[in-house]
mmCIF file of the N, C-alpha and C atoms, coordinates in Angstrom:
data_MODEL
# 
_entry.id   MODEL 
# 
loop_
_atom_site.group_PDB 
_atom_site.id 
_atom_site.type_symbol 
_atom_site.label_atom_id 
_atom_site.label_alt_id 
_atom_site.label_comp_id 
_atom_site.label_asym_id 
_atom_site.label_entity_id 
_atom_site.label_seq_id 
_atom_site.pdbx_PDB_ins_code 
_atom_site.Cartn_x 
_atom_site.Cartn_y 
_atom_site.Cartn_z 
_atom_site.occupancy 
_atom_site.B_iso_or_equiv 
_atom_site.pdbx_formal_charge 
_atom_site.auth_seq_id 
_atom_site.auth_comp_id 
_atom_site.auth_asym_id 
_atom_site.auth_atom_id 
_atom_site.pdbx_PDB_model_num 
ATOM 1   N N  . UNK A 1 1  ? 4.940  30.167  5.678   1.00 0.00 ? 1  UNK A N  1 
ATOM 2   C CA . UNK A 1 1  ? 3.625  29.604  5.925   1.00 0.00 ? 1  UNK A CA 1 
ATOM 3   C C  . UNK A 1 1  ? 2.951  30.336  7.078   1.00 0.00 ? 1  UNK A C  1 
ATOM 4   N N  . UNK A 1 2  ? 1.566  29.932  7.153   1.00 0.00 ? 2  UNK A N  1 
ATOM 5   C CA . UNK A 1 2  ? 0.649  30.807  8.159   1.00 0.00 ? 2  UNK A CA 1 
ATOM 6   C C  . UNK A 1 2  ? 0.932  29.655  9.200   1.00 0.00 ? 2  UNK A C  1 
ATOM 7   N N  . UNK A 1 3  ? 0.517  30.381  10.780  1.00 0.00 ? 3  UNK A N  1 
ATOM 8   C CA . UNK A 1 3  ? 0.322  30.317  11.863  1.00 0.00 ? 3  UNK A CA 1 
ATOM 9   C C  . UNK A 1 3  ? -0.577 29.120  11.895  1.00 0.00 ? 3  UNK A C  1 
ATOM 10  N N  . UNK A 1 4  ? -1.876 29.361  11.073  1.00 0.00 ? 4  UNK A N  1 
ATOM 11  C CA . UNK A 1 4  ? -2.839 28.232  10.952  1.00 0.00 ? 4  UNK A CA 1 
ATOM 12  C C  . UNK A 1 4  ? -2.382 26.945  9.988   1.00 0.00 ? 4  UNK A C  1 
ATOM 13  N N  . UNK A 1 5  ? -1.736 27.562  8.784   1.00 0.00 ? 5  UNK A N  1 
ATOM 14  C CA . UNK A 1 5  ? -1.312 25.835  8.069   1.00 0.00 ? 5  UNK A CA 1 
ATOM 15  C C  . UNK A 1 5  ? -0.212 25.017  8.751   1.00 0.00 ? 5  UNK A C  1 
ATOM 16  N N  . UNK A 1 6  ? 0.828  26.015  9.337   1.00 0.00 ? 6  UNK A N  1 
ATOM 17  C CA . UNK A 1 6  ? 1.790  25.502  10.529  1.00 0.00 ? 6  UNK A CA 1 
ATOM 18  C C  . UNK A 1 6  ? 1.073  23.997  11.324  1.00 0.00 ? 6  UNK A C  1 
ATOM 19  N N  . UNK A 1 7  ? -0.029 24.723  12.125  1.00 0.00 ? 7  UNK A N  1 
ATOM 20  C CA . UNK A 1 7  ? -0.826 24.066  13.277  1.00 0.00 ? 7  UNK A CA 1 
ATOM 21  C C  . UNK A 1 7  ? -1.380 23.034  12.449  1.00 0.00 ? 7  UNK A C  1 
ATOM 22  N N  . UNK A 1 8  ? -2.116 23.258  11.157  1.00 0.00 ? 8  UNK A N  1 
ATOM 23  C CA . UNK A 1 8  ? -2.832 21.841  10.730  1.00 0.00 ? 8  UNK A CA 1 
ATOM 24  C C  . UNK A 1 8  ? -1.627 20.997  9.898   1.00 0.00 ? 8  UNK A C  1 
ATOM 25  N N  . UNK A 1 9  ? -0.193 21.635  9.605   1.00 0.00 ? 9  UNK A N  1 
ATOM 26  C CA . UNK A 1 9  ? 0.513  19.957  9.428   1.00 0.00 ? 9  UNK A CA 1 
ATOM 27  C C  . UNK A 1 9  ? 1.040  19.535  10.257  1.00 0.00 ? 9  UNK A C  1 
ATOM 28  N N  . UNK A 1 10 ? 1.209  21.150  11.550  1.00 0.00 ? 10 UNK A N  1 
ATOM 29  C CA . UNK A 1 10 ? 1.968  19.555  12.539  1.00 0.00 ? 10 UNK A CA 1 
ATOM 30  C C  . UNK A 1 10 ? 0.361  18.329  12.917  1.00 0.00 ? 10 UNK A C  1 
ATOM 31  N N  . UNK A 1 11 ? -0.455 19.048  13.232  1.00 0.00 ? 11 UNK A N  1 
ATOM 32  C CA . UNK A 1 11 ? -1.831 18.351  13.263  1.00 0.00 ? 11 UNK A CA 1 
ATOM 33  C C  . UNK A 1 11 ? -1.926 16.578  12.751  1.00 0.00 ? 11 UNK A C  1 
ATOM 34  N N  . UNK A 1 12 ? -2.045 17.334  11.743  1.00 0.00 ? 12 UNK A N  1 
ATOM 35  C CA . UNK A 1 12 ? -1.943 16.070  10.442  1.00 0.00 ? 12 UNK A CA 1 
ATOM 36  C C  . UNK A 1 12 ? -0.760 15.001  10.623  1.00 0.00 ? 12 UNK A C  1 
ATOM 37  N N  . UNK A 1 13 ? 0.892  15.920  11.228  1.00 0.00 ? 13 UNK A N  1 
ATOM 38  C CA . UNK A 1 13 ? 1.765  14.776  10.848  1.00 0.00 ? 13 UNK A CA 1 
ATOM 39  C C  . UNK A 1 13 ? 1.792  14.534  12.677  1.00 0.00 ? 13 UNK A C  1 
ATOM 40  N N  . UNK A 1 14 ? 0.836  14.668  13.497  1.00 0.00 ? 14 UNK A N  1 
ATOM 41  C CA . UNK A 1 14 ? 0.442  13.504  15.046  1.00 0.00 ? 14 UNK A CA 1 
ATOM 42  C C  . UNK A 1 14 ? -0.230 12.951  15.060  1.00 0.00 ? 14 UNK A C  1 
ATOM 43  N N  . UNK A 1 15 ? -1.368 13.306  14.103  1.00 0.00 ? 15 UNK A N  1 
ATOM 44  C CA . UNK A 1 15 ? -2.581 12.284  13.609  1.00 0.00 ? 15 UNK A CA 1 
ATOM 45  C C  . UNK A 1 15 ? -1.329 10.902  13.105  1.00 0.00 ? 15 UNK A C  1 
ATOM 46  N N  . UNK A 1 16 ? -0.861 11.289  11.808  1.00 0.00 ? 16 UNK A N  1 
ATOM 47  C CA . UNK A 1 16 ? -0.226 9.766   10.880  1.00 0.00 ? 16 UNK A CA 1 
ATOM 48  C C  . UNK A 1 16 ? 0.275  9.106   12.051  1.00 0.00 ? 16 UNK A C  1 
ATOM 49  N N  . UNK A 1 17 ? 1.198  9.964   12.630  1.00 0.00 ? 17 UNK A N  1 
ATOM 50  C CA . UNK A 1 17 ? 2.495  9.207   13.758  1.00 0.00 ? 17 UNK A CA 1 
ATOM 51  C C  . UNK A 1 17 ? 1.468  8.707   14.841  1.00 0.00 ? 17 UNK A C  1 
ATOM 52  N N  . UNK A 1 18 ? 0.784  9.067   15.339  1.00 0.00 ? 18 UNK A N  1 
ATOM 53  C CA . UNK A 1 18 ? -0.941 8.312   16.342  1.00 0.00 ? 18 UNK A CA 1 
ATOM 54  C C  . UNK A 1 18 ? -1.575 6.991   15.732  1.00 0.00 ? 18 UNK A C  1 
ATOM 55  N N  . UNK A 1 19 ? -1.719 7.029   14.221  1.00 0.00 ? 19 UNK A N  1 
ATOM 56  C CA . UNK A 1 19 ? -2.418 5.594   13.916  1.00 0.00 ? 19 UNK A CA 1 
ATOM 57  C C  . UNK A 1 19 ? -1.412 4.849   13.092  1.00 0.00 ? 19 UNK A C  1 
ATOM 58  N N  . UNK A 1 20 ? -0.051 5.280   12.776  1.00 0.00 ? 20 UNK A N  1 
ATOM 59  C CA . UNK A 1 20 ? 0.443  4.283   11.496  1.00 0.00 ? 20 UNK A CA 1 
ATOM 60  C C  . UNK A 1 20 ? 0.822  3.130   11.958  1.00 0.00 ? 20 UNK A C  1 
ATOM 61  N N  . UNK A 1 21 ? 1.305  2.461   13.730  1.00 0.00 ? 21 UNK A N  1 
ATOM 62  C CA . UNK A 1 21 ? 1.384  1.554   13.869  1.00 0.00 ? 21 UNK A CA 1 
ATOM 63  C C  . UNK A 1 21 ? 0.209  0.169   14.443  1.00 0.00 ? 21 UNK A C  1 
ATOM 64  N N  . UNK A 1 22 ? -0.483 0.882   13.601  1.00 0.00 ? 22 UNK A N  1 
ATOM 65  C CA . UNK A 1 22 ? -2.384 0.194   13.201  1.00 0.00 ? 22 UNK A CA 1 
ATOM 66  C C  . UNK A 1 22 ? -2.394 0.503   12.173  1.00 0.00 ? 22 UNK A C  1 
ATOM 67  N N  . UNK A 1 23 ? -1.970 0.456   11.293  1.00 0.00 ? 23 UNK A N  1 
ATOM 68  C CA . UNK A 1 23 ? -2.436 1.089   10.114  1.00 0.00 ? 23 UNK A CA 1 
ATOM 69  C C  . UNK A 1 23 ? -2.960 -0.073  9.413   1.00 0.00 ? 23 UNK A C  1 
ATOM 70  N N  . UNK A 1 24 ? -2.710 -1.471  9.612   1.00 0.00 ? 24 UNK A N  1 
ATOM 71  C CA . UNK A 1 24 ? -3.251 -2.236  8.697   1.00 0.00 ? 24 UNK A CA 1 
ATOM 72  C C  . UNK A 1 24 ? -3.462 -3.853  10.001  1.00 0.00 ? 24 UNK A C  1 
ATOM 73  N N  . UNK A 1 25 ? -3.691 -3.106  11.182  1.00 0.00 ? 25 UNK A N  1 
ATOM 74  C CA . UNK A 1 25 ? -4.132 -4.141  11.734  1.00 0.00 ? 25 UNK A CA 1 
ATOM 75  C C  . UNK A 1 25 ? -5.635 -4.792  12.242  1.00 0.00 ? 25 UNK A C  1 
ATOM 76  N N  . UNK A 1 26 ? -5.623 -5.429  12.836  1.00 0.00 ? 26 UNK A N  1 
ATOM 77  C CA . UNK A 1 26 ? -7.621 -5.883  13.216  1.00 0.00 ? 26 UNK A CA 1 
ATOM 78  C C  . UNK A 1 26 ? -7.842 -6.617  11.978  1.00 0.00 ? 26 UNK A C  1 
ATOM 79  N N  . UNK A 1 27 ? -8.639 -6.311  11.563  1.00 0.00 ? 27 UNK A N  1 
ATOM 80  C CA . UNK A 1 27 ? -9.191 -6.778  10.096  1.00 0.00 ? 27 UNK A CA 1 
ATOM 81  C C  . UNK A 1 27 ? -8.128 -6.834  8.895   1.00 0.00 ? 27 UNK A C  1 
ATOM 82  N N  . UNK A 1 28 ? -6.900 -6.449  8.858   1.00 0.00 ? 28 UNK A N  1 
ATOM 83  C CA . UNK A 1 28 ? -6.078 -6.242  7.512   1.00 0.00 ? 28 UNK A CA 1 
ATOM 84  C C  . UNK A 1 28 ? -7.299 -5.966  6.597   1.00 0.00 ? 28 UNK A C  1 
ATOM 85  N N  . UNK A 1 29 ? -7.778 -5.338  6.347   1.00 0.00 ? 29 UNK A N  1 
ATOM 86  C CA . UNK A 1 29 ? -8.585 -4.935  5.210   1.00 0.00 ? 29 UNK A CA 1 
ATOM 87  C C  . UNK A 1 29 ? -7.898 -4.264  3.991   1.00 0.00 ? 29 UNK A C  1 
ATOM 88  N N  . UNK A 1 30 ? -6.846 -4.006  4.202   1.00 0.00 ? 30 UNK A N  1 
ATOM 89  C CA . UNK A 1 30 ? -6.079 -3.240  3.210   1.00 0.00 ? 30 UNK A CA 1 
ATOM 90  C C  . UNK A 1 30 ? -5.242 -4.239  2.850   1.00 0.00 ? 30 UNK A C  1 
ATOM 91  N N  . UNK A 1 31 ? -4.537 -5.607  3.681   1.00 0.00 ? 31 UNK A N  1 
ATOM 92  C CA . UNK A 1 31 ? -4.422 -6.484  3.162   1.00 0.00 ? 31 UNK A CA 1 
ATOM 93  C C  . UNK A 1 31 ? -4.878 -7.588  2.185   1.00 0.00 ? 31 UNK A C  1 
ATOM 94  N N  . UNK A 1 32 ? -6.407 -6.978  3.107   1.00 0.00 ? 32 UNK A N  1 
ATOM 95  C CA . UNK A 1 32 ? -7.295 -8.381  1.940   1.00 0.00 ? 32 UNK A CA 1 
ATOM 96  C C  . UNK A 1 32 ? -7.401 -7.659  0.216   1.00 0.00 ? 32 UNK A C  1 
ATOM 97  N N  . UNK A 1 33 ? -7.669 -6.323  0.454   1.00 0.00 ? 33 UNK A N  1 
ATOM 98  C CA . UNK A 1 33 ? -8.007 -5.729  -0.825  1.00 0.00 ? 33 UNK A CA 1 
ATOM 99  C C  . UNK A 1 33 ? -7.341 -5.533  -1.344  1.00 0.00 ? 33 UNK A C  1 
ATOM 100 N N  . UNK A 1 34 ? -5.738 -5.409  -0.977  1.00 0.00 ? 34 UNK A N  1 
ATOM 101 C CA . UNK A 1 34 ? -4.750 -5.845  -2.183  1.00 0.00 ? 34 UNK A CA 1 
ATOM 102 C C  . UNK A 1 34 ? -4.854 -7.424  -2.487  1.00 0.00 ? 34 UNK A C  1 
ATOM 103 N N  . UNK A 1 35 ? -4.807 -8.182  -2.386  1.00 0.00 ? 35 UNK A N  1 
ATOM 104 C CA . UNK A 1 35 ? -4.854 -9.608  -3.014  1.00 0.00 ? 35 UNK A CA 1 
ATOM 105 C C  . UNK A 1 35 ? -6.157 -9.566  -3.768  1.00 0.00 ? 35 UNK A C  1 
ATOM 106 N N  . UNK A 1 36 ? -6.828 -9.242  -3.495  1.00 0.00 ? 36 UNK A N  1 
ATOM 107 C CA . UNK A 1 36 ? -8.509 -9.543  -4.483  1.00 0.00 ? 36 UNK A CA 1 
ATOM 108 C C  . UNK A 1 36 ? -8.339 -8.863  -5.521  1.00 0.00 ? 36 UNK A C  1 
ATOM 109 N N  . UNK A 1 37 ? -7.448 -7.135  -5.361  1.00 0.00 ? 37 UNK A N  1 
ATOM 110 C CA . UNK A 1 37 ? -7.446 -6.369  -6.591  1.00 0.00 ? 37 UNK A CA 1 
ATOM 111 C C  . UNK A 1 37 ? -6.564 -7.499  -7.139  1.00 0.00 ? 37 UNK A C  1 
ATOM 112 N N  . UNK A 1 38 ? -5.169 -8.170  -7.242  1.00 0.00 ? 38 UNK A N  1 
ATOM 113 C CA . UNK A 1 38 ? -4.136 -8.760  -7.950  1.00 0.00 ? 38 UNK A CA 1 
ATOM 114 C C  . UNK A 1 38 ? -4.968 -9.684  -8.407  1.00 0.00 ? 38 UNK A C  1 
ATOM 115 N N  . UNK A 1 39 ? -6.082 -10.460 -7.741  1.00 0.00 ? 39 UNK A N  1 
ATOM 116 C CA . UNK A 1 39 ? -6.862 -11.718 -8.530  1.00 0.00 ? 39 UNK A CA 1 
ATOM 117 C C  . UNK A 1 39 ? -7.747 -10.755 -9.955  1.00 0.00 ? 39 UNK A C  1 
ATOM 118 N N  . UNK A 1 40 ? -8.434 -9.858  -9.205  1.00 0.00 ? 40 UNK A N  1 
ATOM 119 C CA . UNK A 1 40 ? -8.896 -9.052  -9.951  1.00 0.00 ? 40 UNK A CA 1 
ATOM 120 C C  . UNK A 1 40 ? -8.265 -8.516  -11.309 1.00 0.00 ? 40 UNK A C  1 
ATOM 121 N N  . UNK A 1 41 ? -7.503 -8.073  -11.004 1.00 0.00 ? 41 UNK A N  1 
ATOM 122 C CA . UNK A 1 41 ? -6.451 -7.627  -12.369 1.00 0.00 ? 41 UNK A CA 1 
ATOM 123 C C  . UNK A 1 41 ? -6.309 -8.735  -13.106 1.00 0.00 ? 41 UNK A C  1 
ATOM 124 N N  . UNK A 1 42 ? -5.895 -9.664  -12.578 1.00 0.00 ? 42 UNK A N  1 
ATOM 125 C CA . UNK A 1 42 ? -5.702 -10.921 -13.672 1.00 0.00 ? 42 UNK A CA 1 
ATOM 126 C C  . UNK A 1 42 ? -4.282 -10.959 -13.689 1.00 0.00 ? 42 UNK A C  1 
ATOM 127 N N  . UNK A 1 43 ? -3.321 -10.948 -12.603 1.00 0.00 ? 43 UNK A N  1 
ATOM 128 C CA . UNK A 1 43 ? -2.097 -10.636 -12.880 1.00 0.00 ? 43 UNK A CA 1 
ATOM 129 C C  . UNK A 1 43 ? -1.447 -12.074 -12.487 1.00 0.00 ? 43 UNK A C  1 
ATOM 130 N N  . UNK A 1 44 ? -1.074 -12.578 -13.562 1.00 0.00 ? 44 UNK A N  1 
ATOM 131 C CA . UNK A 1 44 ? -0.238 -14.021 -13.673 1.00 0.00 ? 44 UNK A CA 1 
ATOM 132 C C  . UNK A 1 44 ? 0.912  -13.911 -13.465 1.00 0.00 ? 44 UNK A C  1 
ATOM 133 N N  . UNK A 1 45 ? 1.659  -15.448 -13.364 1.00 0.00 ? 45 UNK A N  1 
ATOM 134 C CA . UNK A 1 45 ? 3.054  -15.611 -13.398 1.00 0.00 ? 45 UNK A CA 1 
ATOM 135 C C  . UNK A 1 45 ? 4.057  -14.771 -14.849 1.00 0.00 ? 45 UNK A C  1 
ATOM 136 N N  . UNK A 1 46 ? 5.176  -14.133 -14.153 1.00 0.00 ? 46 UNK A N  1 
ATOM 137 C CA . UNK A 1 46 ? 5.704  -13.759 -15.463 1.00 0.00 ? 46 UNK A CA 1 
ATOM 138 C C  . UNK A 1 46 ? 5.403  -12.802 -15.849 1.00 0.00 ? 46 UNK A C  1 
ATOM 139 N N  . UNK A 1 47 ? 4.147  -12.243 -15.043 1.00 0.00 ? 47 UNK A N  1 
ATOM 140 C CA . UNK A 1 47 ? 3.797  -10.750 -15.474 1.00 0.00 ? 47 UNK A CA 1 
ATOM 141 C C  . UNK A 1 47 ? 4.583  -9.411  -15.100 1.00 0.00 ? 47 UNK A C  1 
ATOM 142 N N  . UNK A 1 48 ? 4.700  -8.120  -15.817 1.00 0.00 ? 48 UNK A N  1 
ATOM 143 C CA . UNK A 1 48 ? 5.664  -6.963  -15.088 1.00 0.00 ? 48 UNK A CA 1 
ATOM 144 C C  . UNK A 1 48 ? 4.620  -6.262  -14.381 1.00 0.00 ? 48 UNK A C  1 
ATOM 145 N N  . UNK A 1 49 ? 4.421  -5.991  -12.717 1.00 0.00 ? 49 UNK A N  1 
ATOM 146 C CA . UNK A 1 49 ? 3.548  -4.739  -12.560 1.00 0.00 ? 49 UNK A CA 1 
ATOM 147 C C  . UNK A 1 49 ? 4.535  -3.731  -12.159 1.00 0.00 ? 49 UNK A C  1 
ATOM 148 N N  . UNK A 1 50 ? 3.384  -2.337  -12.486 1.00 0.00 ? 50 UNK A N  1 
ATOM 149 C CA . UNK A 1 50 ? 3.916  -1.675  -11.277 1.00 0.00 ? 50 UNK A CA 1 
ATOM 150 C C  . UNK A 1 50 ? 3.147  -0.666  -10.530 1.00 0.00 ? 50 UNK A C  1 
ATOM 151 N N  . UNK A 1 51 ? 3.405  -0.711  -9.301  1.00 0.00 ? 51 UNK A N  1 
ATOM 152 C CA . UNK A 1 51 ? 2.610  -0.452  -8.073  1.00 0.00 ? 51 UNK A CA 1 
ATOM 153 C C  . UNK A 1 51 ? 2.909  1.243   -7.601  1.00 0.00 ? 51 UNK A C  1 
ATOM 154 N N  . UNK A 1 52 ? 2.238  2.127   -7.898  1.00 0.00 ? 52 UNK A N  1 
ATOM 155 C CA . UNK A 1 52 ? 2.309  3.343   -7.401  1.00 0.00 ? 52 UNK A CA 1 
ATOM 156 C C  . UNK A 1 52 ? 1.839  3.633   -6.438  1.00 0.00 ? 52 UNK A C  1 
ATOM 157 N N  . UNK A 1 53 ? 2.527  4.763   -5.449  1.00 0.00 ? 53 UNK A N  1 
ATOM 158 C CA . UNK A 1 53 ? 1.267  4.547   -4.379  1.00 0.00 ? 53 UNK A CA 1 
ATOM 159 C C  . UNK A 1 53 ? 1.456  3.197   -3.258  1.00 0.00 ? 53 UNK A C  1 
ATOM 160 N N  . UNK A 1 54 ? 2.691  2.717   -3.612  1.00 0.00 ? 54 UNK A N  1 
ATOM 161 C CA . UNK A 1 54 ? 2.547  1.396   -3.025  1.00 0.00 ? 54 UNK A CA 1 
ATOM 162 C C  . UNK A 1 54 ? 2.378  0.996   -1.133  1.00 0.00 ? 54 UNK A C  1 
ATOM 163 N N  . UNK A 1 55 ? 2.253  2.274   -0.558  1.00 0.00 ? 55 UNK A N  1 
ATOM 164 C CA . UNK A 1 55 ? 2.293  2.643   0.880   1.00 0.00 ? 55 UNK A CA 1 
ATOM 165 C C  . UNK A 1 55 ? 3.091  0.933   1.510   1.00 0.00 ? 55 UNK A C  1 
ATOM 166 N N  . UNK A 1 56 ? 2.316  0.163   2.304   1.00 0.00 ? 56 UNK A N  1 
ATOM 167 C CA . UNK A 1 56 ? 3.099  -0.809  3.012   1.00 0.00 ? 56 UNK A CA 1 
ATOM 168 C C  . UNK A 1 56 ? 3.072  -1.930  1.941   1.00 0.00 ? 56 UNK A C  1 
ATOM 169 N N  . UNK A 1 57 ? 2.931  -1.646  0.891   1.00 0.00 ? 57 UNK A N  1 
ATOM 170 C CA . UNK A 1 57 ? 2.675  -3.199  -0.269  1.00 0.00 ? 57 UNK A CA 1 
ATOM 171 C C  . UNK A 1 57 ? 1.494  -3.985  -0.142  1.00 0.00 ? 57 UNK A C  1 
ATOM 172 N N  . UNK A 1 58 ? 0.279  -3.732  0.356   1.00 0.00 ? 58 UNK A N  1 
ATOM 173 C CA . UNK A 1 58 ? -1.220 -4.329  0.180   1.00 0.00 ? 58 UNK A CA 1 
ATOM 174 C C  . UNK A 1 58 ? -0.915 -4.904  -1.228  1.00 0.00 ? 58 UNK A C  1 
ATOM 175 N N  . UNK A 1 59 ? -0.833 -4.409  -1.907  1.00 0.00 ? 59 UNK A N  1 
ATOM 176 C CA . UNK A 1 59 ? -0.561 -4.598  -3.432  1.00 0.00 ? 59 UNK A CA 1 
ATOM 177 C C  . UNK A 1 59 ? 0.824  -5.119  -4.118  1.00 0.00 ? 59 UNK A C  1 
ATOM 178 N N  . UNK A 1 60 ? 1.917  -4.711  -3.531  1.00 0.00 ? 60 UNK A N  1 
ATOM 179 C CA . UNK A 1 60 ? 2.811  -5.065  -4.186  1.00 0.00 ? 60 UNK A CA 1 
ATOM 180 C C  . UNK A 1 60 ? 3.276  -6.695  -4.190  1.00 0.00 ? 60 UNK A C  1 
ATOM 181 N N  . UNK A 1 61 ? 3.502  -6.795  -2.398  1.00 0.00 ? 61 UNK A N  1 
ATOM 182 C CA . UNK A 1 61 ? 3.801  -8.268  -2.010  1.00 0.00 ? 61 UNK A CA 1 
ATOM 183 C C  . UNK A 1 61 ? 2.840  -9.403  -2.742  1.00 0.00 ? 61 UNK A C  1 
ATOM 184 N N  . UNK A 1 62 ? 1.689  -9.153  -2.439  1.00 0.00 ? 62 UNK A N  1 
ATOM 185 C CA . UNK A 1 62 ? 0.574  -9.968  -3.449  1.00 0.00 ? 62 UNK A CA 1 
ATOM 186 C C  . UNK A 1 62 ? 0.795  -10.584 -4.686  1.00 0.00 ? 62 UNK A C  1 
ATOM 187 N N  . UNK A 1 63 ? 1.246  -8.909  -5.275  1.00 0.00 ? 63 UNK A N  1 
ATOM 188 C CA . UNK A 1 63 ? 1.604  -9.277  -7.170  1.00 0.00 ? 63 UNK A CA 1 
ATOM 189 C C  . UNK A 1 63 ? 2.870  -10.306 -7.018  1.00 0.00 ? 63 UNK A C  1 
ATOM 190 N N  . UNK A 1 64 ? 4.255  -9.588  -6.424  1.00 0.00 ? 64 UNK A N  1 
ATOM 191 C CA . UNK A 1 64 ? 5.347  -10.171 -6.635  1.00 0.00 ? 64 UNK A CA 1 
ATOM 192 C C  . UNK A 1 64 ? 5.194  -11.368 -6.318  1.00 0.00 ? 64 UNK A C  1 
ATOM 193 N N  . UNK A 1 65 ? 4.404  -12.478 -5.228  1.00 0.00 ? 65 UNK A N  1 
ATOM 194 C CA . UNK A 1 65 ? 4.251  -13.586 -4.903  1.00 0.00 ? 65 UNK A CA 1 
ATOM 195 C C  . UNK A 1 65 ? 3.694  -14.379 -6.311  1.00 0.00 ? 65 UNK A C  1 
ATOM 196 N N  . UNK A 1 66 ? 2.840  -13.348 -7.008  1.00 0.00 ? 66 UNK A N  1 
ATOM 197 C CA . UNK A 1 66 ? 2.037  -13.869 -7.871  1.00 0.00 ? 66 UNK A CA 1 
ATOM 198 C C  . UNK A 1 66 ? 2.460  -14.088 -9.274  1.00 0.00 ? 66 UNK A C  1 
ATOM 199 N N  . UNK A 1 67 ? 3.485  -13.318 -9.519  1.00 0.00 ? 67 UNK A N  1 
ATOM 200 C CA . UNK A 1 67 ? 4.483  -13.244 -10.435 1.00 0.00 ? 67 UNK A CA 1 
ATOM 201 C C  . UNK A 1 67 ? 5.805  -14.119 -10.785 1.00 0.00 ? 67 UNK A C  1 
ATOM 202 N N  . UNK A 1 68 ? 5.974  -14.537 -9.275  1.00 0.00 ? 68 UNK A N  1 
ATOM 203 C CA . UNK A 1 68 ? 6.584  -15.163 -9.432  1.00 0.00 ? 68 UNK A CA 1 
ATOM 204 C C  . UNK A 1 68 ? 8.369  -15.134 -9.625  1.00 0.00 ? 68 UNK A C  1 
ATOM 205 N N  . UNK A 1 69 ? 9.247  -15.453 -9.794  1.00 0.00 ? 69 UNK A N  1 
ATOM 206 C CA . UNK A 1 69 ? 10.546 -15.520 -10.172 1.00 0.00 ? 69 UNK A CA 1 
ATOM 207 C C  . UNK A 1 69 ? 10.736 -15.027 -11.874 1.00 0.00 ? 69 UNK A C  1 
ATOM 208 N N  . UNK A 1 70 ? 10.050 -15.495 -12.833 1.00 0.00 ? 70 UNK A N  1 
ATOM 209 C CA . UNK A 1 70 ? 9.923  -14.802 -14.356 1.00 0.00 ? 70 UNK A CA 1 
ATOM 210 C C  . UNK A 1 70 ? 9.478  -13.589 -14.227 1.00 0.00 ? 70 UNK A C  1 
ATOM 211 N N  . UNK A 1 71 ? 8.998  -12.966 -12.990 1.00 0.00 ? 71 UNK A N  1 
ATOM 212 C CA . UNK A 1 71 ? 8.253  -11.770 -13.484 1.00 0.00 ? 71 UNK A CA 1 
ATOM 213 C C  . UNK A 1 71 ? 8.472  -10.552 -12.672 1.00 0.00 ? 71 UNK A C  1 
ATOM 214 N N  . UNK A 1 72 ? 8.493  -9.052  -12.956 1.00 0.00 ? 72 UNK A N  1 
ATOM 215 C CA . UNK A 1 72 ? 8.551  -8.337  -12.084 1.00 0.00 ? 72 UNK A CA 1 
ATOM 216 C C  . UNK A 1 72 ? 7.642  -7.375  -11.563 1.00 0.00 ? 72 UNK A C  1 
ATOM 217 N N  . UNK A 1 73 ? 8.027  -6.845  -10.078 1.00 0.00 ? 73 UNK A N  1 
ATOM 218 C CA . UNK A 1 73 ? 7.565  -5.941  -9.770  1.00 0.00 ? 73 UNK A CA 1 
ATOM 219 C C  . UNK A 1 73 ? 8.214  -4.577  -9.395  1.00 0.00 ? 73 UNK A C  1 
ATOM 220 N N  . UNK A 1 74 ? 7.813  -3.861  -9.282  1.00 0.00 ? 74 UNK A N  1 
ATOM 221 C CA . UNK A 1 74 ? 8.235  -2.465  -9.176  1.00 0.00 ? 74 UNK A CA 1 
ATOM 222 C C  . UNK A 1 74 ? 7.141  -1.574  -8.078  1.00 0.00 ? 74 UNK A C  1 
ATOM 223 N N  . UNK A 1 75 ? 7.719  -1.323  -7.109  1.00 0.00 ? 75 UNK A N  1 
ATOM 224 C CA . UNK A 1 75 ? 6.510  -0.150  -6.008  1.00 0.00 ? 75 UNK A CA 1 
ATOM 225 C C  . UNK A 1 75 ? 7.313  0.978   -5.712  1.00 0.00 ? 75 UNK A C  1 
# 
C-alpha cells in the first residue's frame, strides 16, 4: 500500500476508535430507527428475520423481542 492510503486507514481506524463509544448515545437515534423499521416491516411473533449489517443490533434486539420465543433471529 501507498504512504497516503497507509495515513487515511490509520486516519479512518482513530476516527471509529474516537466516536464508537458514542456511537449510539444522546438521542439513540439509531435506536429509535431500528424499532420503527421492525414496526415498519410488519415483523410479528414467530417470524424468522435476518439482520445484515447488524452493527450494535438497532435492529436485531427489536426484532428478536418482537419475535418472540417461536421465532428467530439471525445478525
Amino acid at each position: 500500500m501507498s504512504n497516503e492510503r497507509e495515513a487515511r486507514k490509520a486516519q479512518t481506524k482513530t476516527l471509529f476508535n474516537t466516536l464508537s463509544s458514542d456511537y449510539d448515545s444522546g438521542a439513540r437515534c439509531f435506536a429509535h430507527f431500528g424499532r420503527r423499521l421492525v414496526d415498519v416491516a410488519g415483523i410479528n411473533a414467530g417470524a424468522r428475520v435476518l439482520d445484515i449489517a447488524s452493527g450494535r443490533g438497532a435492529v436485531l434486539f427489536p426484532a428478536a423481542e418482537r419475535v418472540g420465543a417461536d421465532g428467530e433471529v439471525l445478525g
